[in-house]
N, C-alpha and C positions, 0 to 999 in steps of 0.2 A: 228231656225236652220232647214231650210226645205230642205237647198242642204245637205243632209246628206249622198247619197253617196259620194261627194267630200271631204268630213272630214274626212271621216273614210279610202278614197282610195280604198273603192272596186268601179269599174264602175259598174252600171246595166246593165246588159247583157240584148240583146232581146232573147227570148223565141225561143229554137232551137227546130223545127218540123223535123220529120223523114220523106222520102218518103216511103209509103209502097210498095213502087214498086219497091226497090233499092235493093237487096241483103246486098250488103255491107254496109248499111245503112250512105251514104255518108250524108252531112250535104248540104243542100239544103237552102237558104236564098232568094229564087226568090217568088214573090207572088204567081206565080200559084200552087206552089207544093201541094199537099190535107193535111191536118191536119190527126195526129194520132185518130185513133179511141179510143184509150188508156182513159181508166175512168182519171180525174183530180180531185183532193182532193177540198174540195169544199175552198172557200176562209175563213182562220182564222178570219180576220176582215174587214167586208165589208165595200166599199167606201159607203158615203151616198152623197144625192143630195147637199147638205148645207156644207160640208166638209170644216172644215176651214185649213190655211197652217199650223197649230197646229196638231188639229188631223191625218192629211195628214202623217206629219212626227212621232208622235206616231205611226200609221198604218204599214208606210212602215217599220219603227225600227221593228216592232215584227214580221209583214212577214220576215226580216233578220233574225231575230234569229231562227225562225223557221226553215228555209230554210236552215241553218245549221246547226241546230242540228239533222236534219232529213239525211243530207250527214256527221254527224262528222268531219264538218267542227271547229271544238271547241274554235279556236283562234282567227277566224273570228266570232263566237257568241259569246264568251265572250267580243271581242273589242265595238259590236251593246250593250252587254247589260250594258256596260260600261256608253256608253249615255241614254238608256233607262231612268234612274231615275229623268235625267233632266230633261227630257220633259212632268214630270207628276206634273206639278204644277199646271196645269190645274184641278179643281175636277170632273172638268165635262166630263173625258174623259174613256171610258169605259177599254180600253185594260188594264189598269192600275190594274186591278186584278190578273189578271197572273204574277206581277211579282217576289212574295216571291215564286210561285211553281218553277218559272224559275232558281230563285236562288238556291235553297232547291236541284233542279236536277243538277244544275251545280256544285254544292259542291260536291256532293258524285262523281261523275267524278273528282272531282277531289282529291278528300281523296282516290279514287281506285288509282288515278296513283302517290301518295306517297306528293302531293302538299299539306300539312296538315296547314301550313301558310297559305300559298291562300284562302285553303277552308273558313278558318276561318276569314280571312277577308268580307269575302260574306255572308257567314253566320251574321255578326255584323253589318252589311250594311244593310242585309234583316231583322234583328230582330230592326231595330231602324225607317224605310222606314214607312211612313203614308200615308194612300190616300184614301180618302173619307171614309166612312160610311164603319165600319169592320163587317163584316157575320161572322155566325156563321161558318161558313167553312173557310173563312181568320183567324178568331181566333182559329181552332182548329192547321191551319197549324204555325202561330204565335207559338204556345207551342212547339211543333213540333221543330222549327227554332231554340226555345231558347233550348230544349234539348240538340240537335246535339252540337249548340255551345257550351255549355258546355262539352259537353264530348269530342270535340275536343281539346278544352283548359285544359282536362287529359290528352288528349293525350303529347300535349307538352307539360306538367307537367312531365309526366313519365319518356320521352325521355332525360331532363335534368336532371332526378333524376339517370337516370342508364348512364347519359355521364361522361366519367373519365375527373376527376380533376388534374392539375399538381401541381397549387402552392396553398398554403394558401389564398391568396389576388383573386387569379379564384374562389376556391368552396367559398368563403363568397359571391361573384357577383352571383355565380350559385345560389345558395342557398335563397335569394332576388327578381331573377328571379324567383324562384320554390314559392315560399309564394305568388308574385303576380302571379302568372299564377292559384295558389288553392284558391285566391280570387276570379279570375276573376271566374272559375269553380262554386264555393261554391253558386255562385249568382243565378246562372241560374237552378243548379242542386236539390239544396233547392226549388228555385220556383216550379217544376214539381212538388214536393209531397202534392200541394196544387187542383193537379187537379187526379182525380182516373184515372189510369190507368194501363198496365205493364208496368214498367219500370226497367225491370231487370239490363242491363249495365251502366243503367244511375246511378243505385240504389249502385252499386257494386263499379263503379267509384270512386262515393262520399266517401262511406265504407271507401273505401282502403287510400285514403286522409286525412280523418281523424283519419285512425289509424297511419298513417303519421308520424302527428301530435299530437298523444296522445290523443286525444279529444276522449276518450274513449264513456264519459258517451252521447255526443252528437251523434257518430254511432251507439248506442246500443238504441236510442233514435227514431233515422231514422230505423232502422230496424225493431223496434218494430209496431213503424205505419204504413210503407208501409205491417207488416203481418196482422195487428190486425184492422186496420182503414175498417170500414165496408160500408162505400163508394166505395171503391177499388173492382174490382172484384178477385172472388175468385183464390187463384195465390198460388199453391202448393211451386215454388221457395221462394217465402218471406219467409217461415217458415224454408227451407232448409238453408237459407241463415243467421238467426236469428241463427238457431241452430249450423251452422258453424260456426259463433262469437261468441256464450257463450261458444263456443269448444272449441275454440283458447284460450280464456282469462279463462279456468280455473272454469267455474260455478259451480253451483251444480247441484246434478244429479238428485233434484225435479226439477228445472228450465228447463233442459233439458226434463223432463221427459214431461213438461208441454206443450214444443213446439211440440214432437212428437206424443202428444195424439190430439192434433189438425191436422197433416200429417196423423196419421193413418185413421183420420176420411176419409181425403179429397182422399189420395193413398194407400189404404192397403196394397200394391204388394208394396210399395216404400224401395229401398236396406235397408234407415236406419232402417228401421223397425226393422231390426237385432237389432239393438244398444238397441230400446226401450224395446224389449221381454227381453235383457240383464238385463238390468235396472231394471223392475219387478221382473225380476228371483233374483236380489239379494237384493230387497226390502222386510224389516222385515215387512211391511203391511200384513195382511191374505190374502185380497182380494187381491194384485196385482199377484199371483202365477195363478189364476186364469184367469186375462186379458193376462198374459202372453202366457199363453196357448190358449186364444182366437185367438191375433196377430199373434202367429206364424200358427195357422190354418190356419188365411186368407192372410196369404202370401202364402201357401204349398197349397192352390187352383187357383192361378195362373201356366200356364205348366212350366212359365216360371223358375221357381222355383225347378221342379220336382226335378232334380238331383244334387239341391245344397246340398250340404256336410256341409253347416255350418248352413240351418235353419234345415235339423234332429236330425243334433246333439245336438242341442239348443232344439229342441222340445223332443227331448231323458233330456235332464236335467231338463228343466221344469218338463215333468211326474215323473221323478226320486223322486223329491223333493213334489210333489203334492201325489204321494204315503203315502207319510208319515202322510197325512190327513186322517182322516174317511172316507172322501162319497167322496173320489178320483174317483173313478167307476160314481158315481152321477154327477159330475162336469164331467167326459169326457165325457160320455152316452148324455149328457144335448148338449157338442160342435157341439157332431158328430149325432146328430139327424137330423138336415137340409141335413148334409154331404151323409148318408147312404147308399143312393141311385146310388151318381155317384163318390164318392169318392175312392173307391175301384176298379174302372175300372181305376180311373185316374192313382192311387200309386201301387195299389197290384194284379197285375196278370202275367201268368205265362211268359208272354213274355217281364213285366218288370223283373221278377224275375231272367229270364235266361239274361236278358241282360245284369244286374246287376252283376251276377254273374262273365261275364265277363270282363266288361269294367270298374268297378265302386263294386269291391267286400266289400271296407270298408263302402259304403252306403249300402249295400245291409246288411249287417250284423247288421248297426243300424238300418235299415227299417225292419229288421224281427223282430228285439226283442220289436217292437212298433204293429205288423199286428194281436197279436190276441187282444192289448188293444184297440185299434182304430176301428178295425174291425172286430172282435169274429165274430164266423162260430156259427149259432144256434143248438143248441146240438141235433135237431131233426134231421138235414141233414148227421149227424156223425152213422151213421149204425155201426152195427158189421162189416160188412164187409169192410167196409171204415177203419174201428178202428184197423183191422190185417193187411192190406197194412199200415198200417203207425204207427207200433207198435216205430219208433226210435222219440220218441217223441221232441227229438233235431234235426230232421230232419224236422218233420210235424211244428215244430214252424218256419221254416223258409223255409218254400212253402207259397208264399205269396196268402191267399185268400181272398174274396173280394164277397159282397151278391149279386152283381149283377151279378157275374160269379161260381155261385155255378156250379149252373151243368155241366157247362164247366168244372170247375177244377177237380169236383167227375170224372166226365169222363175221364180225364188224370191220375186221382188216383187209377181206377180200371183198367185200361185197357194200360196204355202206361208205363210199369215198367223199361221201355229202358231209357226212357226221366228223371227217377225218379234215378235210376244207376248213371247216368249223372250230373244231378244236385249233386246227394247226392258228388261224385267226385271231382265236385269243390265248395263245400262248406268243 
């Protein structure tokens, strides 16, 4: 097929030159006019001497599609890439490696403008397409292809799952449709979990499918390997997502406890962490009262953390309950040793303290009654003189202080009794 613009109906146009000497840059078609000095893209696939009317017509097929996808011309390149697969039955022809990227971009243009049928015909087309000798970059985009395709085929999976039914004799058709369309899915999205990578939506997809379908033990199965398979790179969602299904369905709270002692390793700062310090805190173990109290440290060294109201209050009931041990002192002394130094600039100073006061008074009232267990003021910096300015002992427990700002604070405590007035007023 080498007259291939006459099949397709586009004519080849000659090559329009600008005059640079025209203002209005009229179109000019006589020979003498001068050529644009304008840089030209170099040529996608060059003519060679030996050219047969084969390759000739591969060549010009992908300058087309080229040529249009570069003007989003997209109807006119999807109609060139239409014949493109014909023409590669030849193995000898090089262009023919481009064509699953070609496809692979045409789908997502076309899944952006709601064509999710189409897309997925292209997709099906480029996952089944052979042509010579596959690289190791043809084969990564292969995996690639069959992904998408299957998550497209969720997609219309879903779309029929939440389209209303009128009659009896409709939803048993819909319903038929939906089974093949989580077949067709099942295929491709199973396959991914045999090669490492992220595959978060694709992962989710499947999930949600087979909770569907009740195939409990088989989602809890996939979720388990895509956290736990040690081929996989390290991927903080797997474990989020594991722990969100043993959520859902009810586990127990060792099970749980087990997914988020692996999250804590990998995101300390991570929200659930709440849930797990939870979980310890009302674990009859000895030791977990103790990890509890570690967790919620290394959340509360993140800033981001500083002013949440529900990891103090959490760390106010751990030490509650870790009180009630002997070498409770010993266990905090032991957390807060690495801490010492900057931990008290971060939580306990006056300009948190006053700020506290007024923006966030119920934090401030449980971050005082934790500032001399966490941060005790060494009894050498407490003078007499220091000891009669702050004789309301219910007052000096909640002046937040902090060993990196001693002498800062000494010096607010001797000398600015205004600031001290103030605070004491609104606490």
């Amino acid at each position: 097929m080498d007259d291939l613009e006459n099949e397709l109906w586009y004519p080849v146009q000659s090559p329009v030159l600008f005059d640079e000497h025209n203002d209005s840059s009229e179109y000019n078609v006589t020979k003498k006019q001068k050529k644009s000095k304008l840089p030209l893209a170099e040529a996608f696939v060059v003519e060679t001497a030996k050219e047969t009317g084969f390759h000739r017509t591969t060549r010009l097929c992908l300058e087309r599609i080229r040529e249009a996808m570069l003007h989003h011309r997209w109807q006119e390149a999807a109609e060139y890439m239409a014949c493109y697969p014909q023409q590669l039955e030849d193995t000898t022809a090089g262009p023919g490696k481009h064509y699953k990227e070609i496809c692979l971009e045409h789908s997502f243009h076309l899944l952006l403008h709601g064509q999710i049928e189409n897309a997925n015909r292209h997709l099906s087309i480029a996952e089944s397409w052979r042509h010579g000798q596959e690289t190791a970059h043809q084969y990564q985009r292969s995996k690639l292809i069959q992904a998408y395709s299957g998550l497209l085929d969720y997609i219309i999976w879903c779309n029929k799952k939440n389209a209303p039914t009128k009659t009896s004799s409709t939803n048993a058709g819909s319903n038929q449709d939906m089974h093949y369309d989580f077949r067709q899915a099942s295929v491709n999205l199973k396959e991914i979990l045999k090669y490492p990578g992220v595959w978060d939506p694709f992962i989710l997809s499947y999930v949600e499918m087979l909770e569907f379908y009740d195939a409990h033990d088989e989602a809890k199965k996939v979720l388990e390997e895509y956290a736990y398979d040690s081929t996989f790179p390290s991927n903080p969602n797997a474990h989020v997502y594991l722990y969100q299904y043993l959520q859902r369905h009810n586990a127990q709270a060792r099970k749980l406890m087990k997914v988020l002692k692996v999250l804590h390793h990998l995101v300390p700062s991570h929200e659930l962490m709440l849930d797990y310090s939870s979980f310890l805190l009302l674990s009859e173990k000895p030791g977990d009262i103790k990890k509890a109290l570690g967790v919620l440290l290394d959340i509360l060294d993140y800033a981001c953390w500083r002013t949440s109201m529900d990891a103090w209050k959490c760390l106010k009931d751990v030490i509650d309950k870790l009180q009630l041990q002997d070498d409770w002192k010993e266990v905090v002394a032991e957390q807060m040793t690495a801490r010492k130094e900057w931990w008290p600039a971060m939580h306990f100073t006056m300009f948190h303290a006053s700020e506290d006061a007024v923006q966030r008074p119920q934090l401030m009232e449980v971050k005082a009654s934790l500032t001399k267990i966490l941060c005790p003021v060494p009894p050498h910096l407490l003078d007499i003189e220091v000891q009669k300015k702050t004789q309301d002992s219910s007052l000096y427990s909640r002046v937040l202080l902090g060993s990196t700002q001693q002498q800062f604070v000494l010096r607010v405590l001797l000398g600015s009794t205004q600031w001290m007035c103030t605070l004491k007023s609104r606490l």
